[in-house]
N, C-alpha and C positions, 0 to 999 in steps of 0.2 A: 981883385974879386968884386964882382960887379952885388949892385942891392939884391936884386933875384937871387942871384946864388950863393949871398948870406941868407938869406929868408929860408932857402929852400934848406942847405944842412944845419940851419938854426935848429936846437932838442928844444922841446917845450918836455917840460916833467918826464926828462931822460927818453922820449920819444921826438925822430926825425916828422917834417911836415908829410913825408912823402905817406911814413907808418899811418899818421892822424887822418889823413886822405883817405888810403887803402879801408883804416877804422872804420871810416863813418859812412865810403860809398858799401860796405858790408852792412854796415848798422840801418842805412837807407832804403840798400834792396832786399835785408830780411824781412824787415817790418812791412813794404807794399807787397812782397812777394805771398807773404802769409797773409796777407787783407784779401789780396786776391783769392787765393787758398779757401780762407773762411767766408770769400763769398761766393764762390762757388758751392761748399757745400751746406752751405746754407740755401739756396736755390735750388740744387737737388731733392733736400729732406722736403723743403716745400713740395715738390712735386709729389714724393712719396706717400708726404701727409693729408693731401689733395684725391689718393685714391682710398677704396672701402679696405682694400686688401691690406695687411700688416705685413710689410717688406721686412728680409732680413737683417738689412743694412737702416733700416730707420731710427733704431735706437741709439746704434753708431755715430748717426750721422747728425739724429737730436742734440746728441753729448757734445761735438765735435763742434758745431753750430753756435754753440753757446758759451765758446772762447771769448774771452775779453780783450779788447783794445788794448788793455791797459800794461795785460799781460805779453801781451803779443810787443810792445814798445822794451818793458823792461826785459823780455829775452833777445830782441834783437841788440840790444846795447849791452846786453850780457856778453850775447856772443863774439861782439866787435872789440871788446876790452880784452879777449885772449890775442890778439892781435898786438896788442899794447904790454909797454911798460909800466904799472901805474904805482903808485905810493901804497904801500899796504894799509894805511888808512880807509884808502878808497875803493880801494880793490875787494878790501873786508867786507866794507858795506853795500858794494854793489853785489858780491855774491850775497849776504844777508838777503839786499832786499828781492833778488831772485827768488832764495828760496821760499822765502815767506809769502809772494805772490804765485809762486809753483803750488804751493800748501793749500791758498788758498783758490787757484784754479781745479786742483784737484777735489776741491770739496765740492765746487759748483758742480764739475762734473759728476760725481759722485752720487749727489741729491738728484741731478736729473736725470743719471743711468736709475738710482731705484726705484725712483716716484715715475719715470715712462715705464720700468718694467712691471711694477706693481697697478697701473693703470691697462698694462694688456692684459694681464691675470686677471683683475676685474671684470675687463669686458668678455673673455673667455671663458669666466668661471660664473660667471651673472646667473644664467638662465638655467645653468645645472647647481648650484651652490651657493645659494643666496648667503650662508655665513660666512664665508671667503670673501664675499664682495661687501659684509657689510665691517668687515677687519679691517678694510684697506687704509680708511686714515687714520686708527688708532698705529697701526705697524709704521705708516709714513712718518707717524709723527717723533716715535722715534727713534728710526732710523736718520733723519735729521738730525733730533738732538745730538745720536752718539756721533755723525760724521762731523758736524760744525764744533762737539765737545773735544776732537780729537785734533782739527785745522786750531783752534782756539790755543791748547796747550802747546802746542809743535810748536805756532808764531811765539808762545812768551818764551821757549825754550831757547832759539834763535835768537831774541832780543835780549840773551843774559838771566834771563829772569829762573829763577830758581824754581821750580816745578814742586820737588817734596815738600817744603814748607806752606807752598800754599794750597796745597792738594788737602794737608793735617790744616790749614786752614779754614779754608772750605770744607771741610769733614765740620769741625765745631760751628761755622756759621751755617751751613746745611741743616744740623738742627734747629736751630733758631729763625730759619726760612720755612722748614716742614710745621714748625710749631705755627706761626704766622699763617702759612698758606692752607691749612690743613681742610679745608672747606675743597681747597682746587685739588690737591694731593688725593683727598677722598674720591674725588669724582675722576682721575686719570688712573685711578687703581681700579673703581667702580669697571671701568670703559675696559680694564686688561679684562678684568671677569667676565662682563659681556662677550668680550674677545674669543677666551679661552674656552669658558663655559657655555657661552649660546645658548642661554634660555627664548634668546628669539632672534631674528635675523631681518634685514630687508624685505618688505611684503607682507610679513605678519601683522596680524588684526590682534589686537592686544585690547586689557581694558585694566586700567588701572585704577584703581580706588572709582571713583565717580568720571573718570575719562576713557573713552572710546576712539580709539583710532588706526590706521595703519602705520606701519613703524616708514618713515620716509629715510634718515639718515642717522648714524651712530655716529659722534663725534668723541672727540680727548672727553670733553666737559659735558655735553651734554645730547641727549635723543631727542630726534624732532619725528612727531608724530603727526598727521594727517584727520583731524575727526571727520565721524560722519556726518557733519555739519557743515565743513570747509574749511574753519580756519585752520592754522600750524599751532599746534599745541607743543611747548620746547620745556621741558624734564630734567634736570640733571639728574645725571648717571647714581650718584650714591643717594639720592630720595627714590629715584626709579626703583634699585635693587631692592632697599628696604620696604617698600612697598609688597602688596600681594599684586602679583600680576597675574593674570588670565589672557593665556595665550588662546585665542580660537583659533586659530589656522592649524593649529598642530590638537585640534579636536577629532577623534574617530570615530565617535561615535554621541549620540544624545538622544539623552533620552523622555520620554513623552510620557507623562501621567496625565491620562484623560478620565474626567472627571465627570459624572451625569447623577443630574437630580431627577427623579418622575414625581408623577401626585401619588399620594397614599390610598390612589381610589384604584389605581392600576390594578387588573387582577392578577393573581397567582402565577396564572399559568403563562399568561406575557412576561411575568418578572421573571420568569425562567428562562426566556427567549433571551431577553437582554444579552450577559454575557456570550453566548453565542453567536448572537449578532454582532455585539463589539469586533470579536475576534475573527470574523468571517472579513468586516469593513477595512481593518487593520491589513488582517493576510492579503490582501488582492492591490496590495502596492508594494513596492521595489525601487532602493532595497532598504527591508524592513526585519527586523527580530520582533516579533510577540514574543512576550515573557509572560503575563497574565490579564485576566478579565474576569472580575467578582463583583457580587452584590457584595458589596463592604459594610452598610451601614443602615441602621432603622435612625433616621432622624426626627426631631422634633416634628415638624410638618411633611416629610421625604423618604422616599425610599432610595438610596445611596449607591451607585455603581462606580468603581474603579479598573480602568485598565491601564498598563502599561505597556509599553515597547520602545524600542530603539530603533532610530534612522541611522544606516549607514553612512551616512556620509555627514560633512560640514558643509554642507552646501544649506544656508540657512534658509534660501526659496524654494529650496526643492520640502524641504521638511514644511514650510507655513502652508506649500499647494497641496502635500499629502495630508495635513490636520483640516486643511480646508473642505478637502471631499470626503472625508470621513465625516465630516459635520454635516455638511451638507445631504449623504444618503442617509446619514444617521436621523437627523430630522423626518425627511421622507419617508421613511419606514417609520417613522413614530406616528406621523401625519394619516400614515392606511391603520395602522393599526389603534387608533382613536387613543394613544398615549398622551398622557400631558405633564408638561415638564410641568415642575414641582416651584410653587412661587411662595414666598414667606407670608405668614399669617398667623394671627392670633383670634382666639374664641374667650369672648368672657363669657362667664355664669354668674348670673345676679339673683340672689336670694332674700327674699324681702323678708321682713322680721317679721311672727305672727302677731304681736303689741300693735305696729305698725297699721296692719292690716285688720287688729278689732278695732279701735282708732277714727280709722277710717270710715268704717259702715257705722259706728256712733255718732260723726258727725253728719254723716247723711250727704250726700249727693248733691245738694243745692250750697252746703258749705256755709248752714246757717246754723245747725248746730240739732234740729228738730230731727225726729224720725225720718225717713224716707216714707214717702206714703205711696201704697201699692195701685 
């Protein structure tokens, strides 16, 4: 028997050279055949991602895309070892380590089927449902936690490790983490409420204690607002809630108490006019509620006018251009009809003592003490 053909029915670990050949040209062509695979579709989903349109297969082929190397090595050497004889030592732990990088390909995938499908709900729900789109990364977040909480216990289940004890584990040290974190616990519980409750949403004009701004992003921890000044003003979620918040965007109505002083020298029959004019100035804009217009007040120096009404809308320029021309005709009609707005003033009355005043003509005029001589 010649050397070759000792070599060639030599067993290595109960397997012929010819099985180990067969093995590995299998284990060879899975692994470039699935390279090839994954970049093909990976080249496609680029193109797809390249147009405005949301293809059906895009998410598919996102998910698909984003196979690891690594994975892609341990399945092909998975599959070539059913080929084989191998030591049940070895054989244990090459399926082990299969599974546990199966577990954790399926998580990647997993995170990227939600978070691309929860980012086309975003952009599809944006323009009609602003609190849908501003839920998205508190839902993302997790949706993570629980898929990566779920790949996490699988791997230690797999590697032996005993899962109920350290679950009652984790249960005891879970306290003692919420008690430590409870500042962050606060503010991801804060961000569920925003969630669920939506006291505001993306786009809202909010004003919070002494801050004014639009609401730009809802995060886990905290909301980033926009003031009307420029900078990013960033909030955490549980000081936000406990705060008093003023939503304006979600205002329907405001309303206008207009306020006019005249002189006290105005007559009668003009201070009659008044309220009727208010309320003619008010009606001849839209859209508007008159509620009322009264001589309200005899003031100290003033004769006192109040009226009220409501602008329909939240549109804060449109209400400053209607106060505007209401002030403006309001003056002009004051200006024909010889009205004058009411300015602060005080009158003193000075009463001279009669003493004072005999006093006086005793000392005489010259300030010398003699008579006055006529």
């Amino acid at each position: 028997m010649t050397q070759v053909e000792k070599l060639v029915e030599a067993t290595y670990m109960g397997n012929t050279l010819w099985q180990l050949t067969v093995a590995a040209s299998i284990a060879v062509g899975t692994f470039f055949v699935s390279l090839l695979i994954r970049r093909a579709v990976s080249s496609r989903y680029a193109r797809l991602a390249a147009t405005p349109e949301t293809e059906l297969l895009e998410l598919p082929l996102q998910m698909a895309s984003r196979t690891g190397v690594l994975f892609l090595l341990i399945a092909s050497l998975f599959i070539a070892a059913q080929w084989l004889t191998l030591p049940a030592p070895i054989s244990r732990t090459l399926k082990t380590l299969f599974t546990i990088s199966t577990f954790w390909q399926i998580g990647i995938w997993a995170t990227i089927g939600v978070l691309g499908g929860l980012e086309r709900k975003r952009r599809t729900t944006l323009a009609n449902d602003a609190a849908a789109a501003s839920s998205i990364g508190v839902i993302g977040f997790v949706a993570r936690a629980t898929i990566w909480s779920f790949v996490l216990l699988l791997t230690l289940d797999n590697l032996g490790i005993e899962i109920k004890p350290l679950l009652a584990g984790l249960g005891i040290g879970g306290i003692a983490v919420a008690l430590a974190a409870q500042n962050i616990l606060g503010d991801l519980f804060a961000s569920l409420s925003i969630t669920l409750d939506r006291p505001f949403v993306v786009g809202d004009a909010l004003q919070v204690d002494d801050f004014s701004g639009t609401v730009e992003y809802i995060g886990v921890k905290s909301t980033r607002l926009r003031s009307v000044s420029g900078e990013q003003i960033i909030m955490p979620n549980a000081n936000l809630l406990s705060s008093r918040v003023r939503n304006h965007s979600r205002l329907v109505q405001r309303r206008v108490v207009l306020n006019i002083s005249v002189d006290q020298q105005t007559p009668v029959d003009v201070l009659r006019e008044i309220p009727g004019k208010l309320r003619q100035l008010i009606e001849s804009h839209q859209p508007i509620r008159f509620d009322r217009a009264h001589f309200a007040k005899i003031g100290a120096s003033s004769f006192d006018f109040e009226a009220v009404y409501f602008v329909l809308t939240n549109d804060y320029a449109k209400h400053m251009d209607i106060l505007q021309d209401i002030n403006l005709r309001l003056v002009q009609w004051f200006d024909e009809n010889n009205v004058m707005l009411a300015t602060p003033q005080r009158v003193y009355y000075v009463d001279q003592h009669p003493q004072v005043e005999s006093m006086l003509v005793a000392k005489g005029s010259d300030g010398s003490g003699a008579p006055a001589k006529s």
